[in-house]
C-alpha positions as CSV (number, residue, x, y, z in Angstrom):
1,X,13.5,17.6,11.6
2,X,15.6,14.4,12.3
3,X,14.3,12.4,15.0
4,X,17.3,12.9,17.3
5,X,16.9,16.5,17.4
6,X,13.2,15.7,18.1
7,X,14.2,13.3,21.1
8,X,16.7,15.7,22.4
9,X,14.2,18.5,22.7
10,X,11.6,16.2,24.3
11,X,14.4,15.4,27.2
12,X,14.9,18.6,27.9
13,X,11.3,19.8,27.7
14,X,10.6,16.3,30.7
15,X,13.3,17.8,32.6
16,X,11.9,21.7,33.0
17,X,8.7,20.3,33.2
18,X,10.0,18.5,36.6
19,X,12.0,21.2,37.6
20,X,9.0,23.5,37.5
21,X,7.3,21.1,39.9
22,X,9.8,20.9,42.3
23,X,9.6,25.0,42.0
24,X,5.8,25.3,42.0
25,X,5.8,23.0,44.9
26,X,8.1,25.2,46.8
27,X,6.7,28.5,45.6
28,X,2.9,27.6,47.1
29,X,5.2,27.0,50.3
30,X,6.4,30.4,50.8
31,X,3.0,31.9,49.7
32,X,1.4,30.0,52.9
33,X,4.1,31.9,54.5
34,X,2.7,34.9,53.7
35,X,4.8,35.7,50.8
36,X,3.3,38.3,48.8
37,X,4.3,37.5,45.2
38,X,6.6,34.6,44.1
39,X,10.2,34.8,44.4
40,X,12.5,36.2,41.0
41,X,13.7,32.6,40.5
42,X,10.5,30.9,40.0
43,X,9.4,33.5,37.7
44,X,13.1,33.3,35.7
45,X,12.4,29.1,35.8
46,X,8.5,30.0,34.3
47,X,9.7,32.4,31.6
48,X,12.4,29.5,30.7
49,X,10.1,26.6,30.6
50,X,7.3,29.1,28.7
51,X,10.2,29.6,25.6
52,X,11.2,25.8,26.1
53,X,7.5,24.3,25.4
54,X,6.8,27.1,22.5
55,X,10.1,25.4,21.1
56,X,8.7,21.9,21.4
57,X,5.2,23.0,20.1
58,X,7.2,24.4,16.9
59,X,9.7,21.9,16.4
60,X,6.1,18.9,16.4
61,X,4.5,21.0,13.8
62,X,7.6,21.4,11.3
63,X,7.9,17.3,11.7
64,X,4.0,16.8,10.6
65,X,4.4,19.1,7.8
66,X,7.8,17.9,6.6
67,X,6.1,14.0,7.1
68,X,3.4,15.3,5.2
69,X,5.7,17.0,2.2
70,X,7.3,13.6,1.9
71,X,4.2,11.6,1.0
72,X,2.8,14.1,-0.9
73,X,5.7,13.7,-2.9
74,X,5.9,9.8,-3.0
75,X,2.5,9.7,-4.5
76,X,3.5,10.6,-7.6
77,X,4.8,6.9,-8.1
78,X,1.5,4.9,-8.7
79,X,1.4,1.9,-6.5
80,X,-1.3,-0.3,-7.3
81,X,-2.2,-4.4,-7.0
82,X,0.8,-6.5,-8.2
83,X,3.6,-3.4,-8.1
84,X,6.5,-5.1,-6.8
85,X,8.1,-2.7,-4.2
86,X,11.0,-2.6,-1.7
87,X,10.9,-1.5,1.9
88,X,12.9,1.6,2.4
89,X,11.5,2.8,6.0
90,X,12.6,2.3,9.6
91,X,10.8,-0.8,10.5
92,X,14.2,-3.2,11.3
93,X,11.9,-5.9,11.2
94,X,10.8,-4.9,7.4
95,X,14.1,-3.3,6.3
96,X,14.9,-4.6,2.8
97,X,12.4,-6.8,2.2
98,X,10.7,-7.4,-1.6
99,X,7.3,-7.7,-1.8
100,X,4.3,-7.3,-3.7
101,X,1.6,-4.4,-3.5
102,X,-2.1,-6.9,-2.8
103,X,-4.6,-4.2,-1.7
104,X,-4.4,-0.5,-1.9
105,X,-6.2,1.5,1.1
106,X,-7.3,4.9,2.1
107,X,-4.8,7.8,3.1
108,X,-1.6,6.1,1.4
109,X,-1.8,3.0,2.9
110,X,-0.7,-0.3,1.1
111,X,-1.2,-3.8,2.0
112,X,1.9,-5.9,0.8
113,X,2.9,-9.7,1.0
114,X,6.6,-10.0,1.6
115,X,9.1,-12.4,0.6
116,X,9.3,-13.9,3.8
117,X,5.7,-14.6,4.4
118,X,4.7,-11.9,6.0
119,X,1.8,-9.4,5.1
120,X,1.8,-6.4,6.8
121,X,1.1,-2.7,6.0
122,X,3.0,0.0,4.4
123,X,2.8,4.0,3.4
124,X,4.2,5.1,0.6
125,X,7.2,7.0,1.4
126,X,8.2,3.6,3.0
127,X,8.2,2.0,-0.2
128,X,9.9,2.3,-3.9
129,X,9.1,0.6,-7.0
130,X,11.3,-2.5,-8.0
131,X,11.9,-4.7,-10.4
132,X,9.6,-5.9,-12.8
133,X,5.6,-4.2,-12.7
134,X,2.4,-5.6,-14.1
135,X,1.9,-4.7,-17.8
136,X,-0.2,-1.6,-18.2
137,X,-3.1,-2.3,-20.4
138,X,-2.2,-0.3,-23.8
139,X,-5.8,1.2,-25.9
140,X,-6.2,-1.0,-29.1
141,X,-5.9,1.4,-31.9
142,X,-9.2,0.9,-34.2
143,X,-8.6,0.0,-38.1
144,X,-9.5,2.1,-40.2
145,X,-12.3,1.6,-42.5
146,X,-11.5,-0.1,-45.5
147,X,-12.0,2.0,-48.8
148,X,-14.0,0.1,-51.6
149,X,-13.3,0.8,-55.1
150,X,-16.7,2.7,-57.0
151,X,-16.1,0.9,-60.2
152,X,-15.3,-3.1,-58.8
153,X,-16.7,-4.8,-55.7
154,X,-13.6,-5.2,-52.8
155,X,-14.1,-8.7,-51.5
156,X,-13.5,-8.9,-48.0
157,X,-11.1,-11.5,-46.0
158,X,-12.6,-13.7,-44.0
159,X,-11.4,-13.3,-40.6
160,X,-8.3,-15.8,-39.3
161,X,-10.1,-16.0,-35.8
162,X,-13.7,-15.6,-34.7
163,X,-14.4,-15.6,-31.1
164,X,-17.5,-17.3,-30.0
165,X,-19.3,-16.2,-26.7
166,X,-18.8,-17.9,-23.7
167,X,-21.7,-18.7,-21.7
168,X,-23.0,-20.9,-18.6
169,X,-23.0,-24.0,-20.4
170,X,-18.9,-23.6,-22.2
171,X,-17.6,-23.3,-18.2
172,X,-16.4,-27.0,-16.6
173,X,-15.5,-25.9,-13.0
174,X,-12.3,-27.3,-11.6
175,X,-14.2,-28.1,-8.2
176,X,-10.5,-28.7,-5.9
177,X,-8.9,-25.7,-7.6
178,X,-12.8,-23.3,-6.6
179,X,-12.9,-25.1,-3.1
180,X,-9.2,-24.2,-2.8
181,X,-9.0,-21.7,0.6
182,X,-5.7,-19.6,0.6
183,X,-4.1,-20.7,3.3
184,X,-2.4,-17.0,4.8
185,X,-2.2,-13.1,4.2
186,X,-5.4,-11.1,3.1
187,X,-7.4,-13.2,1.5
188,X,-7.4,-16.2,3.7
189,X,-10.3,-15.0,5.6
190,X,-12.5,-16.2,2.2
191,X,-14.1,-19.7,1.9
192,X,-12.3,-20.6,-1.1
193,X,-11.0,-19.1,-4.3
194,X,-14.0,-18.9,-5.9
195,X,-15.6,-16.4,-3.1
196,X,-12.5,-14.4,-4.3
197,X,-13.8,-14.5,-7.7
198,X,-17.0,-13.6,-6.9
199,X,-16.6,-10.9,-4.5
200,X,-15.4,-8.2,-7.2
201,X,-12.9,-7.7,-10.1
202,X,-10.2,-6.0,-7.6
203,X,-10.5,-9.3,-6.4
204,X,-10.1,-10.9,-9.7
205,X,-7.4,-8.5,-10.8
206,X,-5.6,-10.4,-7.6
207,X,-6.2,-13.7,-8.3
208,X,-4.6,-13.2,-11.7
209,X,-1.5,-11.2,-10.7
210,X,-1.4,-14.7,-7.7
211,X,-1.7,-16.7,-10.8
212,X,1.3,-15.3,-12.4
213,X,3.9,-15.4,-9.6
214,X,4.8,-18.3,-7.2
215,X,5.8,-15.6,-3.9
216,X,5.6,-18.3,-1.2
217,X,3.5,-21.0,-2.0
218,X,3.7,-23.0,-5.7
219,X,0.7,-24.6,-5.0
220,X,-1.6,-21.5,-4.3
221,X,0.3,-20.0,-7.5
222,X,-1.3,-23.4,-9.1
223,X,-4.5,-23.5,-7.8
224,X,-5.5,-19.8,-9.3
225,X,-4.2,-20.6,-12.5
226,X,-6.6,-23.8,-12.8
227,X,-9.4,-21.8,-11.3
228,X,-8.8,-19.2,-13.9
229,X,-8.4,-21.3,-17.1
230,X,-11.7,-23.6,-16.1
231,X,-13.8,-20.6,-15.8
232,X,-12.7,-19.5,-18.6
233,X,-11.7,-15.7,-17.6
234,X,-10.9,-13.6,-20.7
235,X,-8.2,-11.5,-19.3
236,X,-6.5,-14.2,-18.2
237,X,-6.6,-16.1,-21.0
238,X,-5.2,-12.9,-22.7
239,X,-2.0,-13.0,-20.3
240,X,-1.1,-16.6,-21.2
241,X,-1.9,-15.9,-25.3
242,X,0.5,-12.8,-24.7
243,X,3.1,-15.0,-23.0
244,X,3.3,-17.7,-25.9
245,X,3.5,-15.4,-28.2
């Protein structure tokens, strides 16, 4: 139900609901007087203002279940950290703006830096995909086994790259870049960026997607992407092979 409608009905609903007083008011004035039952026009007003309020009752309940419909609906797009999204809702303050998806909550609930600066909170059916997403990560296909001749010995190739582990003693941390504290939205409540790291990879999965776009701060964007490199975290490392490729 459009919201006018909804107001409308509410208006009405304020102004039988004063009416009634005025006629319940004068009602319990006659009965003093020895009136035996109410008079026919404070039981016409009653009836009216009964129909009125089951109208209101009905009209709320087809609004939650039509609000409802729509985000049931919406949640078929997947929103998820780093989905760049628009503001489609009624906020004025919000209407829109670009931002980017940095947290995902409970009950279709998304927390979202926008362009301006700003982060503030979102459901879904205020918000549509746009423009560019994160890449998806795609399954590696596995090789199939190579077949070896019966009669002569198949030499193998020796591999073009070999990956070495990397442990304790391969990491070099960039102390100004892990001291580094973001300075607004979500995740300035943390020490520095490497409390981010550490507190969990939906954390990490954020400082890589802040790694790979500037929003409102260049120096932030910086700072995560030397933290990254020096720790030496695989999946970033992956991006920026991906990208020079």
């Amino acid at each position: 139900m459009q919201d006018d409608t909804k107001t409308i009905l509410m208006s009405l609903t304020d102004s039988l609901n004063r009416v009634a007083e005025n006629i319940a008011l004068l009602s319990r004035t006659l009965l003093k007087e020895d009136a035996l039952t109410p008079p026919a026009f404070v039981v016409a007003a009653q009836e009216v203002l009964d129909v009125a309020n089951a109208t209101m009752d009905e009209a709320v309940k087809q609004n939650e279940e039509a609000t409802l419909d729509t985000t049931e609906e919406n949640s078929d797009e997947t929103l998820e950290v780093g989905s760049q999204v628009k503001y489609v809702g009624d906020r004025e303050s919000l209407k829109g703006q670009l931002g980017a998806v940095v947290e995902v909550k409970e009950r279709g609930w998304f927390v979202v830096v926008w362009n301006n600066g700003d982060t503030k909170s979102a459901r879904t059916n205020e918000l549509e995909l746009f423009g560019g997403q994160p890449p998806q990560e795609e399954p590696v296909a596995e090789e199939a086994p190579a077949v070896e001749d019966s009669e002569e010995p198949v030499e193998e190739p020796t591999p073009t790259r070999i990956e070495a582990k990397t442990t304790t003693e391969d990491i070099v941390l960039d102390e100004e870049a892990a001291n580094y504290r973001i300075p607004s939205g979500l995740y300035a409540k943390f020490a520095s960026i490497h409390h981010i790291y550490k507190a969990g990879e939906k954390d990490r999965k954020w400082l890589r997607f802040r790694a790979s776009k500037p929003l409102n701060c260049e120096l932030t964007q910086s700072m995560c992407q030397r933290y990254l490199v020096s720790v030496k975290d695989s999946e970033y490392l992956d991006m920026l092979q991906e990208v020079s490729a």
